[in-house]
C-alpha positions in Angstrom: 18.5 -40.7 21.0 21.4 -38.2 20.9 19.8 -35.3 21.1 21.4 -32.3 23.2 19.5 -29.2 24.5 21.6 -26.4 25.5 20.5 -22.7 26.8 21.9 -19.2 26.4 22.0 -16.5 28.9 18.0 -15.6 27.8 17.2 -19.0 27.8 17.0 -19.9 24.3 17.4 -23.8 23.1 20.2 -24.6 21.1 20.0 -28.0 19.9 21.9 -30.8 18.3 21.0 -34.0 17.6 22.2 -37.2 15.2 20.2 -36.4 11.8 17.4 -33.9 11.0 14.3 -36.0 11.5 16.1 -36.5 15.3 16.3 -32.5 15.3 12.7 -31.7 14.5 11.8 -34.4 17.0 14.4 -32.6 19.7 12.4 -28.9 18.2 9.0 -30.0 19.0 9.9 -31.4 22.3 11.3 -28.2 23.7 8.8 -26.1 22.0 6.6 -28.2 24.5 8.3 -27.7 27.4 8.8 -23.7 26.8 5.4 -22.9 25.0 3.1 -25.7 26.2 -0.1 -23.7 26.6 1.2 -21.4 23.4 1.2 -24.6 21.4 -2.1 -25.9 22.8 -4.2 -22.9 21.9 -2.9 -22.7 18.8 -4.1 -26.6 18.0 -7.7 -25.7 19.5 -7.3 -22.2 17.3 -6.8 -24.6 14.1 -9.5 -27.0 14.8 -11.9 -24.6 15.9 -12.2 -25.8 19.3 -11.1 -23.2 21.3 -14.3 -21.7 22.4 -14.5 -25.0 24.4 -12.1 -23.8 27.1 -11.8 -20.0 26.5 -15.7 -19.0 26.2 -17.7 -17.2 23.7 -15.7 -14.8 22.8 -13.4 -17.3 20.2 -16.8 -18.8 19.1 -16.8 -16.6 16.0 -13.5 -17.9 15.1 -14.1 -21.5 15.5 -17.1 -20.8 13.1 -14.6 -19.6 10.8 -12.2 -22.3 10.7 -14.7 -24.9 10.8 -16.0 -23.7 7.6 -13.3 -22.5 6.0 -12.3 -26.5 6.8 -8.8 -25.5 7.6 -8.0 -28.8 9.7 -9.3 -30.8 6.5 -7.3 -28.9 4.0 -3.9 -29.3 6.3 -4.6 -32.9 6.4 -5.4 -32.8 2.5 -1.6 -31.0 2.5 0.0 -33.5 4.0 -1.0 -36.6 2.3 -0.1 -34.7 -0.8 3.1 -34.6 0.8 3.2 -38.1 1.8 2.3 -39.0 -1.5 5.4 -36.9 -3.4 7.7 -36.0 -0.8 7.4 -38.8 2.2 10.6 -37.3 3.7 9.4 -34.2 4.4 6.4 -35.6 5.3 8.3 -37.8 8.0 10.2 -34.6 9.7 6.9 -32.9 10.1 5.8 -36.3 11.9 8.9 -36.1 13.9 8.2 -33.1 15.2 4.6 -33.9 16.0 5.7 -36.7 18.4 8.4 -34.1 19.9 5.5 -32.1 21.1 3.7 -35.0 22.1 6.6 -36.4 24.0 7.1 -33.0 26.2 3.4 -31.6 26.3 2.7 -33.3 29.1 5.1 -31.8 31.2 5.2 -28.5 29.4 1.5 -28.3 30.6 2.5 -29.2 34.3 4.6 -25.7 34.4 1.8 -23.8 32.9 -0.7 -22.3 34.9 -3.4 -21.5 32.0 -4.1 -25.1 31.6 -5.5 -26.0 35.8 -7.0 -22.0 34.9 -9.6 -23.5 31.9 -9.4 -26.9 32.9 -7.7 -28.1 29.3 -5.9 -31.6 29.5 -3.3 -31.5 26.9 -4.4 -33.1 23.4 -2.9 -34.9 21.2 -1.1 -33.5 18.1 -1.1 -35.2 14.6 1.2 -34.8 11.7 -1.1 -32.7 10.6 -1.4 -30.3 13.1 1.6 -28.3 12.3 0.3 -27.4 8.8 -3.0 -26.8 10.5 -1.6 -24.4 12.6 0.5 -22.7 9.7 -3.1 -22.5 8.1 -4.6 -21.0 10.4 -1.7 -18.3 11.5 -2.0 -17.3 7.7 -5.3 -17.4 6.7 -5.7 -14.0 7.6 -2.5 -12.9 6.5 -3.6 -11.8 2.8 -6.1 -9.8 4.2 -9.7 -11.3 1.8 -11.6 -9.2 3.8 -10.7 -6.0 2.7 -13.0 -7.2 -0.7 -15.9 -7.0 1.5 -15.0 -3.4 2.6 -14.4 -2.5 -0.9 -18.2 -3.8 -1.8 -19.3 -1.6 0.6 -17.5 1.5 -0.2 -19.0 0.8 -4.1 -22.0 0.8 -2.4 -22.3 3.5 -0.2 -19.6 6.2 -2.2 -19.7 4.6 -5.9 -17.7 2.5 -8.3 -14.9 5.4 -8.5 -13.9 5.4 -5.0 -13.5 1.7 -4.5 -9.8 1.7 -4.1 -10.1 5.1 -2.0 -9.0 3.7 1.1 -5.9 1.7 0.1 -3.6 1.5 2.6 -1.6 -1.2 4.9 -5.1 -2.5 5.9 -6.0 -2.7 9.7 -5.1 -6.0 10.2 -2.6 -6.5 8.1 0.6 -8.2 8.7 3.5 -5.8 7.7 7.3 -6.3 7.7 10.7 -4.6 7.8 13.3 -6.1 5.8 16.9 -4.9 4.6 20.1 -6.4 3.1 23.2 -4.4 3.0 26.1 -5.8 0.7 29.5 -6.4 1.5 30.3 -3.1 -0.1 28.5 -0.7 2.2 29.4 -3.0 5.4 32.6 -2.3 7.8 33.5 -6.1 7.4 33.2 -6.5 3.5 30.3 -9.0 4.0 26.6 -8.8 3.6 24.7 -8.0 6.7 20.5 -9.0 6.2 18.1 -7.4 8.8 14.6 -6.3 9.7 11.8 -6.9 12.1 8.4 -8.8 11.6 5.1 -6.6 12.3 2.1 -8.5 13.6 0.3 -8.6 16.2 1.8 -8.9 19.7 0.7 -11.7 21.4 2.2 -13.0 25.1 3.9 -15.6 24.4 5.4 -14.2 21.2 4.6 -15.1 17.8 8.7 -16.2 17.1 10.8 -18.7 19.0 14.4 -17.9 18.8 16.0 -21.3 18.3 19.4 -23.0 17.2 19.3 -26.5 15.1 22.1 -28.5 14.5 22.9 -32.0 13.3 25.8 -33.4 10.6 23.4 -32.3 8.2 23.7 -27.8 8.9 23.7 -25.7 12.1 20.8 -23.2 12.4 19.9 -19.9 14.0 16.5 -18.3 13.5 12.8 -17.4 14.4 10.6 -20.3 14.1 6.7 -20.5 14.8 5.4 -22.4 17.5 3.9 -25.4 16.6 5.8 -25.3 13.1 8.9 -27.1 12.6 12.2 -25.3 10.7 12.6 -21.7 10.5 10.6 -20.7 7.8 10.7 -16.7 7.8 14.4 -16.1 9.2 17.6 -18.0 9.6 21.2 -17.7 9.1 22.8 -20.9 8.3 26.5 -19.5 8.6 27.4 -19.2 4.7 24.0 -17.9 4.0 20.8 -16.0 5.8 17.4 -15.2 4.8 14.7 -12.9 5.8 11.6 -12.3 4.6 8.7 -9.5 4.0 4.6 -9.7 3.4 5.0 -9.4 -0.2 1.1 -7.4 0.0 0.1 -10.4 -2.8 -3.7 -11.1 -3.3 -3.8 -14.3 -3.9 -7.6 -15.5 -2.1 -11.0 -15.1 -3.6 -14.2 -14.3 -2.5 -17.3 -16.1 -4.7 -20.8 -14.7 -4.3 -22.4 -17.9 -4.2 -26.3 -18.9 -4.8 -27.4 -21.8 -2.9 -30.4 -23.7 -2.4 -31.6 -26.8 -0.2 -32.7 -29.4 -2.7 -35.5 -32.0 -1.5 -33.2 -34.5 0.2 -32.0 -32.1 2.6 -28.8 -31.4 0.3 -27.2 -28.4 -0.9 -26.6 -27.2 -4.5 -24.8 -24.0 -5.7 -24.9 -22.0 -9.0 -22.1 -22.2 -11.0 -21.0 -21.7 -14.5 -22.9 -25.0 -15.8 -26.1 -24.3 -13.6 -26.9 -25.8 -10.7 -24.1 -28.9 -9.0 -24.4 -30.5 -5.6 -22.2 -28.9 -2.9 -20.5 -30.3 -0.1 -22.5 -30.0 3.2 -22.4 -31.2 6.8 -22.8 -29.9 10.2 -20.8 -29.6 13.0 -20.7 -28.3 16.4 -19.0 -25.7 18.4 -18.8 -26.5 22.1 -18.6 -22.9 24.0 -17.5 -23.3 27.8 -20.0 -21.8 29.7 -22.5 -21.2 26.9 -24.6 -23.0 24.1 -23.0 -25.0 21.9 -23.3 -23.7 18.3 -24.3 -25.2 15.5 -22.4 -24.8 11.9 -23.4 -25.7 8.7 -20.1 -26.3 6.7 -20.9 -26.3 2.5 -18.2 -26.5 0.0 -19.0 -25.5 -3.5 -16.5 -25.9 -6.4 -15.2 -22.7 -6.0 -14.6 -23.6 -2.4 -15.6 -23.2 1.3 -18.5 -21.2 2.3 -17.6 -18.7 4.8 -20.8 -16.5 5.4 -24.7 -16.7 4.8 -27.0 -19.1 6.5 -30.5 -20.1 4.9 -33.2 -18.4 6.1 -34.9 -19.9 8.8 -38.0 -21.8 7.5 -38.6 -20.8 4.0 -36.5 -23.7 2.2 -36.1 -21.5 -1.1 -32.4 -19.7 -2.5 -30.1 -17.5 0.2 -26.5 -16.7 -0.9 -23.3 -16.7 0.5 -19.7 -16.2 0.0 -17.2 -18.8 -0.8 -13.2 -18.6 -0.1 -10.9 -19.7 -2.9 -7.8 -20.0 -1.1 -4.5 -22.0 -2.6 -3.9 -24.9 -0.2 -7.4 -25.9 -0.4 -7.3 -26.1 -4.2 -3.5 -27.6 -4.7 -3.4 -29.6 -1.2 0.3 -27.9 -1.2 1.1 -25.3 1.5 4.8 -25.5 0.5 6.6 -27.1 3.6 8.9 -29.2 1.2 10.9 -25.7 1.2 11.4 -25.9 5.4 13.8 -28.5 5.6 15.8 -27.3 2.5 15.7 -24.2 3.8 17.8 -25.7 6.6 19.9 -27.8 4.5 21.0 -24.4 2.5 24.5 -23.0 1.7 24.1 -20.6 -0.7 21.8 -18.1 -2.2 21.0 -20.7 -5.0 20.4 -23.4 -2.7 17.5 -20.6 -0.6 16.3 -19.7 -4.5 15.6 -23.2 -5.1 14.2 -24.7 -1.9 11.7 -21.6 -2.4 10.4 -22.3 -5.7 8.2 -24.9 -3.7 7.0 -22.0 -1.4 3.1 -21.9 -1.9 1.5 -19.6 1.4 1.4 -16.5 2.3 3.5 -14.9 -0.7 6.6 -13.3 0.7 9.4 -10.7 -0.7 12.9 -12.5 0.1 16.0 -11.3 0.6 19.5 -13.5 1.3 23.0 -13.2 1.4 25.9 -15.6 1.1 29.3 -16.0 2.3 30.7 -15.8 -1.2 29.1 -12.5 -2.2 25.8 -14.1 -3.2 22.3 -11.8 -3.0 18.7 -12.2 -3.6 15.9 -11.1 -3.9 12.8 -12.6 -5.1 9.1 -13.1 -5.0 8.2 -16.6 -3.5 4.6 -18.0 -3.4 1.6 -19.4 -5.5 -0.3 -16.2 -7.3 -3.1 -17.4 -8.9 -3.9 -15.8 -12.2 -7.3 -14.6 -13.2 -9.4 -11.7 -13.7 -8.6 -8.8 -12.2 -12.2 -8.2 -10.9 -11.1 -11.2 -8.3 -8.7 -9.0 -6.7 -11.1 -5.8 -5.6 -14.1 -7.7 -5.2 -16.4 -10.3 -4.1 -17.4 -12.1 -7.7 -20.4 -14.0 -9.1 -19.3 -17.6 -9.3 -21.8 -18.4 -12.2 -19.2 -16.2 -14.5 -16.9 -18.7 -16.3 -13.9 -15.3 -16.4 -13.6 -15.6 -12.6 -11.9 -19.1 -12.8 -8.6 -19.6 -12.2 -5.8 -20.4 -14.6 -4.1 -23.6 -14.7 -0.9 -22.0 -13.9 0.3 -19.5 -11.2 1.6 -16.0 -12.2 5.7 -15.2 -12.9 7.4 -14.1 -9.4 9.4 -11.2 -9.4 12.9 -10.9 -8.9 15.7 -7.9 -8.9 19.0 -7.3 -8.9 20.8 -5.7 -5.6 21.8 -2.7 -7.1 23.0 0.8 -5.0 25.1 -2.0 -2.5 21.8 -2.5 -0.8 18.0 -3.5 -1.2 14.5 -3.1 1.2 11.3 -4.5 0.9 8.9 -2.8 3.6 5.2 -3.9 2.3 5.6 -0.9 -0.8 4.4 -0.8 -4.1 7.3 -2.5 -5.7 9.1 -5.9 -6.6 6.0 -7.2 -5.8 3.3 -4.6 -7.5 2.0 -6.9 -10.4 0.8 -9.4 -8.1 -1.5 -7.4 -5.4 -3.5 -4.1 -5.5 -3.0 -2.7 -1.9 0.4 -1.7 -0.6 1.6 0.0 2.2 2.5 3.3 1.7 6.4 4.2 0.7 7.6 5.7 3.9 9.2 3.0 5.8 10.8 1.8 2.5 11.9 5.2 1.7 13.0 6.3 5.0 15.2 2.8 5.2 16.6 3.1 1.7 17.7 6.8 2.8 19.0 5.6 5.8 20.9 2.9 4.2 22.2 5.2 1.3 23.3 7.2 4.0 26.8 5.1 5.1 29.1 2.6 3.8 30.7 1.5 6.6 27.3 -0.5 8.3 27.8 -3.5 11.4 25.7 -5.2 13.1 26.1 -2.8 16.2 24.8 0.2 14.3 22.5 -1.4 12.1 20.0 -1.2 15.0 19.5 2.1 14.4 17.4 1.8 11.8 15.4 -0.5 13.4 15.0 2.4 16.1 13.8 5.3 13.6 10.7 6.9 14.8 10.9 9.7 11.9 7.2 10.0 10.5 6.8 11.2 6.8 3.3 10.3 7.0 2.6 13.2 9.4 3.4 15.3 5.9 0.1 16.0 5.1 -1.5 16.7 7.7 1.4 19.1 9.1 0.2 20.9 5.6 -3.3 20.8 6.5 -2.2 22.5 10.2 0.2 25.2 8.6 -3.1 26.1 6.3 -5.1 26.1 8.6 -5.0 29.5 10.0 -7.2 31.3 6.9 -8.6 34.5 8.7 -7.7 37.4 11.1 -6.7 36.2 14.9 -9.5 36.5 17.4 -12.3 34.3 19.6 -14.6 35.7 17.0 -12.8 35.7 13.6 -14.4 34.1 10.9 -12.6 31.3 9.3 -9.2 32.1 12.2 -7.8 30.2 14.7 -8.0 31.5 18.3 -4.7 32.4 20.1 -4.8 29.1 21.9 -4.9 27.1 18.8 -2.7 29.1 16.9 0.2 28.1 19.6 -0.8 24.8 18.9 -0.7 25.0 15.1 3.0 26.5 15.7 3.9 24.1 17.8 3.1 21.0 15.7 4.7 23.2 12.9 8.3 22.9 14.5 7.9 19.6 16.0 10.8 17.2 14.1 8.1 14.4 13.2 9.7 12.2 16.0 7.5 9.5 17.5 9.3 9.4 20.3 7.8 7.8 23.8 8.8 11.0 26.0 8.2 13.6 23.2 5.3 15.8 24.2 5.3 17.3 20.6 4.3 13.8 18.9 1.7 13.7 22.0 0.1 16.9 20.5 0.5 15.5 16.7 -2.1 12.1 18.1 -4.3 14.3 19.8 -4.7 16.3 16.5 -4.4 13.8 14.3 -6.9 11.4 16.2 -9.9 15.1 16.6 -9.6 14.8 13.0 -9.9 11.3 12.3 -13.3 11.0 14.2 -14.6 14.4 12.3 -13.7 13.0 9.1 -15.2 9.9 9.7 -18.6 11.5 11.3 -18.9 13.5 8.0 -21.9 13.0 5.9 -20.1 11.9 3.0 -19.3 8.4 5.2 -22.7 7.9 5.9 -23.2 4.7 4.4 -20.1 3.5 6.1 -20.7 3.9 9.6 -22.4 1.0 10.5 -20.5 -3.0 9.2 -22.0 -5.2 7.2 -23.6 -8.4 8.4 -20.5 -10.4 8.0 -19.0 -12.6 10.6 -17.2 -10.9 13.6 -13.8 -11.9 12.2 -14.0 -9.8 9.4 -14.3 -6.6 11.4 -11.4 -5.5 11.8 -11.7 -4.6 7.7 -15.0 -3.2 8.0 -14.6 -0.3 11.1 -15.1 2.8 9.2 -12.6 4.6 11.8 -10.0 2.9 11.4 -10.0 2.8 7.6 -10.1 6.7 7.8 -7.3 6.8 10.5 -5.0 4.4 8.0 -5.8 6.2 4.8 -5.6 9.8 6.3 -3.4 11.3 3.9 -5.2 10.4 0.8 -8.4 11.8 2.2 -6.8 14.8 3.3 -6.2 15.8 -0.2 -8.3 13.3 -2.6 -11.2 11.9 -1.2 -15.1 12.9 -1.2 -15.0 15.1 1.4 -15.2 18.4 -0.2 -11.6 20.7 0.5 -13.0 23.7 2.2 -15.0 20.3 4.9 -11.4 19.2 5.2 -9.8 22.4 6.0 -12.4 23.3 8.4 -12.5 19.8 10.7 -8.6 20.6 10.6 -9.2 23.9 12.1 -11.9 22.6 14.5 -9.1 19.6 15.6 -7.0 22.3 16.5 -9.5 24.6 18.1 -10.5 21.2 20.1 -7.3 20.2 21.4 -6.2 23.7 22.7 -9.4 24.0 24.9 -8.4 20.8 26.3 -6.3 19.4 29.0 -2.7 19.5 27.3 -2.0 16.4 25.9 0.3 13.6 27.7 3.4 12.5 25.9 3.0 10.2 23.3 4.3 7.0 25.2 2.1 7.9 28.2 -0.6 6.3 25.9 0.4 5.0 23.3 1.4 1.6 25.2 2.1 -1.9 24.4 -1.8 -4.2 24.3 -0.5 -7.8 23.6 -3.3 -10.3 22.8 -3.2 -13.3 25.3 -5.7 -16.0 25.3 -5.7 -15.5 28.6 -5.7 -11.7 29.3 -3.3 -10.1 32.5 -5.5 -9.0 35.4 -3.2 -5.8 35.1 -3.5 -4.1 32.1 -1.7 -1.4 33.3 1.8 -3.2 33.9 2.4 -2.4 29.9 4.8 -0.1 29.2 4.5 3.0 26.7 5.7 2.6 22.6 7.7 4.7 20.6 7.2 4.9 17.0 3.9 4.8 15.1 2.5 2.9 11.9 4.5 4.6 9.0 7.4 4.9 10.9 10.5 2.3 10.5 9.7 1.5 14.3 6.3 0.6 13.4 3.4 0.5 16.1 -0.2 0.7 15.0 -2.7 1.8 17.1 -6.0 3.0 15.5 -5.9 6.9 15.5 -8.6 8.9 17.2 -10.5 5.6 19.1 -7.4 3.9 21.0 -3.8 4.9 21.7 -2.8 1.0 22.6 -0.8 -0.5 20.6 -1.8 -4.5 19.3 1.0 -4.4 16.3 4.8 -3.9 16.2 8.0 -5.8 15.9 7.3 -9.2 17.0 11.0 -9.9 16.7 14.1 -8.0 15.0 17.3 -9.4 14.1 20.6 -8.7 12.4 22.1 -11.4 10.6 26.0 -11.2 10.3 27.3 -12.8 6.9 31.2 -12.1 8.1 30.7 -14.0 11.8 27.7 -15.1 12.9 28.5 -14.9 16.5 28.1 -10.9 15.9 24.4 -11.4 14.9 21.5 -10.2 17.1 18.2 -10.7 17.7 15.5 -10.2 20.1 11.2 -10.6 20.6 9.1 -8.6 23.0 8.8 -10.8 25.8 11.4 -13.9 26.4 12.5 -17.9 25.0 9.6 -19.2 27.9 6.0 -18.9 27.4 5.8 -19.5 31.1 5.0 -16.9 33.6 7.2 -16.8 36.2 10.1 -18.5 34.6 13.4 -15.7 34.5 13.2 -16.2 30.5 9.3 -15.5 30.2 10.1 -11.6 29.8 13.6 -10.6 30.4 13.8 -9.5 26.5 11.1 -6.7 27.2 13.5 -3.8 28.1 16.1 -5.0 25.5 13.2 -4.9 22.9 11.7 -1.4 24.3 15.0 0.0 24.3 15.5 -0.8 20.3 18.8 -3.3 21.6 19.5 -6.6 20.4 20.4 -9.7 22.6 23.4 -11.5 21.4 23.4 -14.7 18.7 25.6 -17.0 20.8 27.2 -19.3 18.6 30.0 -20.9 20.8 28.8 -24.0 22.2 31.2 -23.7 25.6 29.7 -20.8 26.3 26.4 -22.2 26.6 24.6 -24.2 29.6 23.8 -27.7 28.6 20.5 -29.2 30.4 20.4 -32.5 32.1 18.5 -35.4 31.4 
């Protein structure tokens, strides 16, 4: 072989190698050495086998996978892609046996693995779509159908959509492109930062791939070969957004055992065998569990379980998801993402683009500039979208074709996609709200002389317009005569707290006591809001799996949607202004509250947790704002979502590009890359994009 590795002052592989199935073999084998227990997890995540090594508490999940049957539908994927694009199918294979060929001795370097006991597996060509699979499942966020069911339920039909918000667990993104004619150098510039949940290692690898073929810089997934999301290819460079697309179904399925020991479900044409096997889920330490896995037509089921012992009808819910029906997840699009140029070349190689549904944006050399839509839609009733739906109704089914994407013009000398109600509007139903898309655009709007140096600066924008509201809620607050025992008034206490919070600049800052006093407010009203009588019904989740949580906590769905309920939820007005007037009255007989950073700090989810908590350092920024972190307000200050990577991508010289992630290139502890990005990335700075072979360190061996 002729493949080179080479590092960069943080560590990150730059490789080159003879052709590009070579390259994705070189990608997987240093993805193994750097990110061996990373990798490893994520293959056990995928299969639903990784309560066998990291205990109970991932039981749930390898439930889920297990009968969502995402291992069977990656393996469904790729012999579709075998059978219609075998070269593709081949560089996916090549980078299989690259992680195979270094996962031994990646795992030697890693602690975690002597920690649990795990022996490095064996990855399949498979396995990388697997683990794309299972990344994303998640990522359109099906759950929030089973919240809506229950707000119906407990509120009524016209408050179903009350809540709408970027949901709780949803991935988010910042994403900007700035033409030539707004940039200092006459060329485009294309940035923005990835929000998802922080894990240790990172969710993005920053890696270099070069053969005859193209020469790559970007953010690639472990375990996934290519650089789907972000890459500049020198004439061109994409990014891309969560285009906030509902594209999965939930079926409300009837099922019953039939003589043989069988399962049938109810459908439009009456009663048809389903699909139905067990399986087991080993838990280290604990009981294995059992799983019944049943596939209906619409698709997998993902809760109910028959009653024990009375053999007659339960029901269930079934997941329509795309990859399952097509067998495409849309990796023919990786490699000619790679083997791009232009912006035509990045339009193309994305009309193959199947899961999760992104907003694009890309910029060429020659002035080129997209943006687009890219992803399978499916189209059907509009019921799907909101709600759970009865499979025995023939309107729920899905066309045979997928909707139209979206696309738009650059127009103003820049564009933004930031998870809002836009490009992207006819094919979803909840959005985030405007403010990090308007804030940017206004920003952006606000110069025409942009580089890569200053561009950062948006990144680093902790201005929060969704503290709007509530500010007006707090300045109205004060409805009576001063005094301890005015009716309907504010004491002098709270009053210097409503004044304070009324000249505080909206700055999320880390070391801003003012934003400090905003979450202690904001966070007193939150819980009153949510203990209100009104929300009753909606304190306590349904019985669904413990995955689907997250989008069932009534607290956090009142934290996330405070600004519509502050002004147009059930809660009668004169309620709302008095738990305003109560927050305040609570927080100024308390201890004064600590800066916002002194709390507000980074929570990373590791498979295997830190013994010291403590050693994470304190966020600036908050959900809405451009620098996004999202706690949940009023139950926990700590921070499990933010930029999981930012970048700047230079159209006019590459080597003037940035980028950075929240920890370091090695997913081992110890090693001087596993964290040395951490301050860059808390200070808002980006590390360099070192393009200049000679001034990189070539390994040996």
């Amino acid at each position: 072989m002729s493949i080179e590795v080479y590092r960069d002052a943080y560590g990150v592989p730059h490789l080159r190698a003879a052709d590009p199935e070579e390259l994705a073999f070189a990608q997987g084998r240093v993805t193994a050495l750097d990110r061996a227990w990373q990798l490893e997890v994520e293959r056990h995540r995928a299969r639903g086998t990784s309560a066998a090594f990291l205990g109970a508490a991932e039981a749930g999940w390898d439930a889920f996978v297990r009968r969502a049957r995402l291992a069977d539908t990656a393996r469904r994927c790729l012999a579709r892609l075998e059978e219609h694009d075998p070269e593709t199918a081949d560089w996916v294979r090549a980078y299989a046996d690259g992680v195979n060929d270094g996962l031994a001795e990646g795992a030697r370097r890693a602690p975690e693995f002597a920690a649990t006991g795990l022996a490095p597996g064996r990855w399949e060509a498979w396995t990388p779509l697997a683990v794309w699979l299972s990344t994303h499942i998640l990522f359109a966020g099906f759950p929030t159908k089973l919240w809506r069911e229950q707000v119906a339920t407990a509120l009524g039909e016209e408050w179903t959509e009350l809540f709408a918000a970027d949901g709780p667990a949803t991935a988010g993104s910042n994403g900007w492109l700035v033409a030539g004619e707004r940039t200092a150098s006459g060329a485009a510039l294309v940035a923005g930062d990835p929000h998802r949940f922080i894990e240790a290692p990172g969710v993005y690898q920053q890696i270099r791939l070069a053969c005859p073929a193209y020469d790559v810089v970007g953010l690639a997934v472990p375990g996934v070969p290519g650089l789907a999301h972000f890459g500049h290819a020198g004439p061109v460079a994409w990014a891309i957004t969560n285009a906030m697309a509902d594209y999965q179904d939930l079926y409300r399925e009837r099922l019953r055992r039939t003589a043989t020991g069988g399962v049938e479900a109810y459908g439009p044409e009456g009663w048809r065998p389903a699909a139905a096997h067990t399986e087991t889920v080993e838990v280290a330490g604990g009981e294995p569990v059992l799983v019944e896995v049943v596939e209906t037509p619409r698709g997998p089921v993902i809760t109910g379980e028959e009653p024990a012992g009375t053999g007659g009808e339960w029901e269930g819910l079934s997941l329509r998801y795309v990859p399952r029906v097509t067998g495409r997840l849309g990796f023919e699009a990786l490699p000619r993402l790679l083997a791009a140029r232009t912006v035509a070349d990045v339009d193309a190689a994305l009309d193959t683009w199947v899961e999760p549904v992104n907003v694009v944006l890309a910029a060429d050399t020659d002035g080129g500039l997209l943006h687009r839509v890219a992803g399978h839609v499916p189209v059907r009733d509009r019921a799907n979208s909101l709600r759970p739906v009865p499979a025995w109704e023939p309107a729920h089914a899905w066309g045979p074709e997928p909707a139209p994407l979206p696309r738009a013009d650059v127009t103003d000398g820049y564009a933004v996609m930031a998870n809002a109600r836009g490009l992207a509007a006819p094919l979803g139903v909840e959005f985030a709200p405007p403010h990090r898309a308007d804030r940017i655009a206004e920003l952006l709007a606000a110069s025409a002389d942009w580089t890569p140096e200053n561009t950062t600066a948006v990144h680093r924008d902790t201005d929060n317009r969704a503290a709007a509201r509530l500010l007006a809620a707090v300045g109205a607050a004060d409805g009576g005569p001063s005094g301890d025992d005015a009716p309907g008034g504010l004491t002098p206490a709270a009053r210097k707290v409503r004044e304070r919070l009324l000249a505080w600049d909206r700055r999320m800052d880390a070391d801003s006591a003012d934003a400090g006093l905003y979450a202690a407010v904001r966070g007193a009203v939150v819980r009153r809001l949510a203990a209100h009588d009104t929300f009753a019904g909606l304190r306590e989740p349904a019985p669904y799996p413990e995955v689907f949580r997250p989008w069932l906590y009534l607290g956090p769905r009142v934290g996330l949607a405070l600004e519509t309920l502050l002004v147009a939820g059930p809660v009668p007005a004169a309620d709302v202004a008095r738990i305003v007037r109560e927050a305040l009255e609570e927080v100024a007989a308390g201890e004064p509250p600590a800066v916002w950073g002194a709390t507000h700090r980074l929570a990373p989810w590791q498979a295997l947790p830190h013994p010291d908590d403590d050693r994470w350092p304190g966020l600036g920024g908050d959900h809405d704002c451009v620098l996004s972190v999202s706690s949940v307000p009023g139950y926990t200050d700590r921070g499990a979502r933010a930029s999981a990577a930012r970048y700047v991508w230079d159209l006019a010289d590459r080597g003037r590009s940035g980028w950075i992630v929240p920890f370091g290139a090695s997913g081992v502890a110890g090693d001087p890359h596993h964290e040395d990005q951490l301050p860059l990335w808390l200070r808002g700075e980006l590390a360099p994009v070192t393009t200049d072979w000679n001034r990189l360190t070539k390994e040996q061996g």
